[in-house]
GUDREN-191932 format. One record per residue (C-alpha): residue number from 1; residue in three letters; x, y, z. Coordinates in steps of 0.5 Angstrom, whole numbers. Layout:
num=NUM residuo=ALA u=X v=Y w=Z
...
END
This chain:
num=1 residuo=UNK u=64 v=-44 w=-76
num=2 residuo=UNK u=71 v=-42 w=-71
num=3 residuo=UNK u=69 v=-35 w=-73
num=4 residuo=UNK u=62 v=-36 w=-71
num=5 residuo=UNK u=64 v=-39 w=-64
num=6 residuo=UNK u=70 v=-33 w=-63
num=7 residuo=UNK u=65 v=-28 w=-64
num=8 residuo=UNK u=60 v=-32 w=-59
num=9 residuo=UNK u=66 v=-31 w=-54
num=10 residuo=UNK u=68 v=-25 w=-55
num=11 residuo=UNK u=60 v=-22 w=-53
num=12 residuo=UNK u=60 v=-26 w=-48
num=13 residuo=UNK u=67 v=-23 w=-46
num=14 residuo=UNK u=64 v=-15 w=-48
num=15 residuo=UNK u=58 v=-16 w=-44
num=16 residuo=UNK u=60 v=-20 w=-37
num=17 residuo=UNK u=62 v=-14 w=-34
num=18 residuo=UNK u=55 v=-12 w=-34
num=19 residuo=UNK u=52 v=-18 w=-33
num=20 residuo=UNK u=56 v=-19 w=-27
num=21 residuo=UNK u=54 v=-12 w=-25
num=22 residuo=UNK u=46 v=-14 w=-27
num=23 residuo=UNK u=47 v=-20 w=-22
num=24 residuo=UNK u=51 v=-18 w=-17
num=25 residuo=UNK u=49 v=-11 w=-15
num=26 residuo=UNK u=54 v=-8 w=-10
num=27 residuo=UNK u=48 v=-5 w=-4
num=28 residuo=UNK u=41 v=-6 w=-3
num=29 residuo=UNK u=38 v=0 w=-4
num=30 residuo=UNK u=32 v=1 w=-7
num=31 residuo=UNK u=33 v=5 w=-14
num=32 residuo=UNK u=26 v=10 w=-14
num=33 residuo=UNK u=30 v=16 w=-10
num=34 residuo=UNK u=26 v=13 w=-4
num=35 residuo=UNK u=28 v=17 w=3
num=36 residuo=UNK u=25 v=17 w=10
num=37 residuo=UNK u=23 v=24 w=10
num=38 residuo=UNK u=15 v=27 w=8
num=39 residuo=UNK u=14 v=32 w=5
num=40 residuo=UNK u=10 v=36 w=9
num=41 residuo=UNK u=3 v=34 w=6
num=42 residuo=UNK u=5 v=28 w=8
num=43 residuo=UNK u=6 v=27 w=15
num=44 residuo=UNK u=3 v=23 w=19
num=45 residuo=UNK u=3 v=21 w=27
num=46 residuo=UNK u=7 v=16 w=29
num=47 residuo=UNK u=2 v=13 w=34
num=48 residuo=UNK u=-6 v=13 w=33
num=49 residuo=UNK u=-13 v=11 w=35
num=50 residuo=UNK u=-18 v=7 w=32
num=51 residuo=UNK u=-24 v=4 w=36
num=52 residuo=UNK u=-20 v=7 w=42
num=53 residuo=UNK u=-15 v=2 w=40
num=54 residuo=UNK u=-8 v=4 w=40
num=55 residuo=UNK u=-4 v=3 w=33
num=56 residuo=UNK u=4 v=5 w=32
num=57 residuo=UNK u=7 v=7 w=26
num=58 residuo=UNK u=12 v=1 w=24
num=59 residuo=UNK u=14 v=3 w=17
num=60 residuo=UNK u=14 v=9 w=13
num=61 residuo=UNK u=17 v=12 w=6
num=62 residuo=UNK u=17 v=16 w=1
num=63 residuo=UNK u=19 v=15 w=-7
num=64 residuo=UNK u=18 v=18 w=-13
num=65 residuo=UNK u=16 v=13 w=-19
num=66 residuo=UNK u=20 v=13 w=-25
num=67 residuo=UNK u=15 v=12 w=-30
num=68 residuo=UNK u=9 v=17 w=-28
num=69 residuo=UNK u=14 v=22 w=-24
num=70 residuo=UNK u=9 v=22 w=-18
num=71 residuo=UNK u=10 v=23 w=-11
num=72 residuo=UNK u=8 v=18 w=-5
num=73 residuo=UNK u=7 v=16 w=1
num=74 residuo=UNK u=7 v=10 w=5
num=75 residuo=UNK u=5 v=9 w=13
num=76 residuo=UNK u=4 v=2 w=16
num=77 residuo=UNK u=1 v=2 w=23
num=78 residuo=UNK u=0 v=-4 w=28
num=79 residuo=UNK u=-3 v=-7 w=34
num=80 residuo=UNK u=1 v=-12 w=36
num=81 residuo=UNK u=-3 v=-15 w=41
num=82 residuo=UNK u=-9 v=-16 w=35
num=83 residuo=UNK u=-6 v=-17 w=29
num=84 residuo=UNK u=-9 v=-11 w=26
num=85 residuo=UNK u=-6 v=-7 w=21
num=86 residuo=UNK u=-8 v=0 w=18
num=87 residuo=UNK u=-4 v=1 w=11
num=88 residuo=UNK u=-5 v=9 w=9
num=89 residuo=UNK u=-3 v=10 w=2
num=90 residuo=UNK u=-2 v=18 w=-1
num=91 residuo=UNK u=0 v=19 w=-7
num=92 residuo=UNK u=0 v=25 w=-13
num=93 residuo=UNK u=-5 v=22 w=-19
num=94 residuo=UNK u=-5 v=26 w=-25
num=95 residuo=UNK u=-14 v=25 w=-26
num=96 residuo=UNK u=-19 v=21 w=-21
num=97 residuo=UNK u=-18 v=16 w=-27
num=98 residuo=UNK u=-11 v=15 w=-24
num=99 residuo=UNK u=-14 v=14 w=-16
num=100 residuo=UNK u=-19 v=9 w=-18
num=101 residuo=UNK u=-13 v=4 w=-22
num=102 residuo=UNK u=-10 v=5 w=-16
num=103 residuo=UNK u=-16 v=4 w=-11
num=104 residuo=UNK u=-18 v=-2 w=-15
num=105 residuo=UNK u=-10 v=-5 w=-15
num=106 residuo=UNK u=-11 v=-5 w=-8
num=107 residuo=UNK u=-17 v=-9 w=-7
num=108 residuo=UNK u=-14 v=-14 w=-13
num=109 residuo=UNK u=-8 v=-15 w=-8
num=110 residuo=UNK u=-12 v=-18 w=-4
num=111 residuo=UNK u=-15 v=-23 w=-8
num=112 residuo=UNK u=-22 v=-19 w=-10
num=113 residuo=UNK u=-22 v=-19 w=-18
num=114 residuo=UNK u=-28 v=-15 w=-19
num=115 residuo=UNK u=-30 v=-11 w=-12
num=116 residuo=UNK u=-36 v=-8 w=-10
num=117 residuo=UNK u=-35 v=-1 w=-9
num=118 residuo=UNK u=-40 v=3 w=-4
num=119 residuo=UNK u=-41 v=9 w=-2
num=120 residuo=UNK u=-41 v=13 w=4
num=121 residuo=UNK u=-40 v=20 w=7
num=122 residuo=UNK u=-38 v=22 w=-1
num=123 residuo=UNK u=-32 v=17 w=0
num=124 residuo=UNK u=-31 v=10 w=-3
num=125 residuo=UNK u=-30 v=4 w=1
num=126 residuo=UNK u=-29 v=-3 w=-1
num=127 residuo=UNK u=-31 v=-9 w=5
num=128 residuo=UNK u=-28 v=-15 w=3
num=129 residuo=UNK u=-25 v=-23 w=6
num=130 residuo=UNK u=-19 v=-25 w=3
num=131 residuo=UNK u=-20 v=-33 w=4
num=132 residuo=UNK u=-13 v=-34 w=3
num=133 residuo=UNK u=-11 v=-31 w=8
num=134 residuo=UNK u=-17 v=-32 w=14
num=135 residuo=UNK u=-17 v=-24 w=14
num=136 residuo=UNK u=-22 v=-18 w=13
num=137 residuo=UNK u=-21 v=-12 w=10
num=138 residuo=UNK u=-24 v=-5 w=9
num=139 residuo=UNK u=-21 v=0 w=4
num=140 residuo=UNK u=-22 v=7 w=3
num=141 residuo=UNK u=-22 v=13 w=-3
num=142 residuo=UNK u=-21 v=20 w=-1
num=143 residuo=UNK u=-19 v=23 w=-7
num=144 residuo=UNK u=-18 v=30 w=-7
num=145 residuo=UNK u=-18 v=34 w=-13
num=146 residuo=UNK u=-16 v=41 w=-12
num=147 residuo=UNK u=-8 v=37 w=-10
num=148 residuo=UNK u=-9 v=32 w=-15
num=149 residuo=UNK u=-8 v=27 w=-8
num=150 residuo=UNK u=-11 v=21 w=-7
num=151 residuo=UNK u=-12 v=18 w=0
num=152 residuo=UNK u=-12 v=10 w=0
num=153 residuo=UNK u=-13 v=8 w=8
num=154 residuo=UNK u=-14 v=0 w=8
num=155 residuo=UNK u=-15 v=-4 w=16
num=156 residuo=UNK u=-14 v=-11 w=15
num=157 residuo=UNK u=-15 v=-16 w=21
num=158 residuo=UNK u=-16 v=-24 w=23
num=159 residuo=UNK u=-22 v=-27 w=22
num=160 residuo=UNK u=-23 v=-31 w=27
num=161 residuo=UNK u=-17 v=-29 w=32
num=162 residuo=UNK u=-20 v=-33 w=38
num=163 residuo=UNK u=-16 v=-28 w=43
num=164 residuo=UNK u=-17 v=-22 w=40
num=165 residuo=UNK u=-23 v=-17 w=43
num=166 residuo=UNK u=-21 v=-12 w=37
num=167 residuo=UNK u=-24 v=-18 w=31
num=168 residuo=UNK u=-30 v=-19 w=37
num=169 residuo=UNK u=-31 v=-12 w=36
num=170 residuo=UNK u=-31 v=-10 w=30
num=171 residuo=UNK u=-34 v=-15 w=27
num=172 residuo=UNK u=-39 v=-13 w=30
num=173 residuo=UNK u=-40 v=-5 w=28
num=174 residuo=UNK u=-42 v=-4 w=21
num=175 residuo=UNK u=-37 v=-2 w=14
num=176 residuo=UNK u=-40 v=5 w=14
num=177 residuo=UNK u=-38 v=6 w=22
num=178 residuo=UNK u=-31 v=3 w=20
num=179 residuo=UNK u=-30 v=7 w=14
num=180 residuo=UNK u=-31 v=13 w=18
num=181 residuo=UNK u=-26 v=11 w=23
num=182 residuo=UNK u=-21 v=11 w=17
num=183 residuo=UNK u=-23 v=17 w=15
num=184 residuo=UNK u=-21 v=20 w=22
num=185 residuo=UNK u=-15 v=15 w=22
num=186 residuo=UNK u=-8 v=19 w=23
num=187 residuo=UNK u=-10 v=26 w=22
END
């Protein structure tokens, strides 16, 4: 039984170097290669308009993922005096199967388990409320299979934000109006 708990010790001893390591690691840095820096395709402006409605670049990023060897790229862009936000997702996928798993985690994100996915202009669009947060959402699919690219844009806004003439609006302006200005958003 001594050797037994000498041997118990002595891993613990041999493993606690890496389990500090593991526990406490030494900088924040996210460890998927992430920069700042686009490539060129994927460059966006840092300011632009939707329903004459000025939307900023908050957040941006770049990452390379290690399982699928893909490249994306991220941009959050924001109207603070509304509350809305536009998210623009490209990513490198392998096949249009792929832009689809990542279309439809999307809508999951956000509670809808089973989208209903609807056409326009040849660009899918998913319409939805995620009840948990009092928010709408429209989401977009461009896919593009000459780049094997995949443009997933998402607007999100309040439901019923009592001081915001932009839910006033758009509440008012039917999916397939929204989805074309997604379309045209941060081009």
């Amino acid at each position: 039984m001594k050797k037994l708990g000498a041997i118990f010790t002595a891993c613990i001893l041999i493993n606690m170097p890496i389990n500090q390591v593991l526990s406490a690691p030494k900088t924040d840095k996210i460890s998927i290669q992430s920069s700042d820096e686009a490539s060129p395709q994927f460059q966006l402006p840092e300011q632009s308009r939707f329903l004459s409605v000025d939307f900023k670049k908050t957040e941006s990023f770049t990452s390379n993922h290690i399982q699928n060897f893909t490249d994306n790229y991220v941009a959050l862009y924001s109207n603070d005096l509304n509350g809305a936000r536009i998210l623009i997702i490209n990513e490198v996928v392998a096949n249009e199967q792929e832009a689809m798993q990542i279309f439809l985690g999307q809508a999951k994100t956000r509670g809808n388990q089973k989208p209903e996915i609807k056409l326009y202009n040849n660009v899918k669009y998913i319409d939805g409320i995620d009840s948990k947060l009092n928010r709408r959402y429209i989401l977009i699919q461009q896919f593009d299979k000459a780049n094997s690219l995949v443009t997933i844009k998402s607007l999100v806004y309040l439901l019923n934000a009592n001081n915001s003439d932009f839910c006033k609006i758009v509440n008012l302006i039917e999916p397939q109006q929204l989805v074309g200005e997604l379309i045209n958003f941060a081009k």
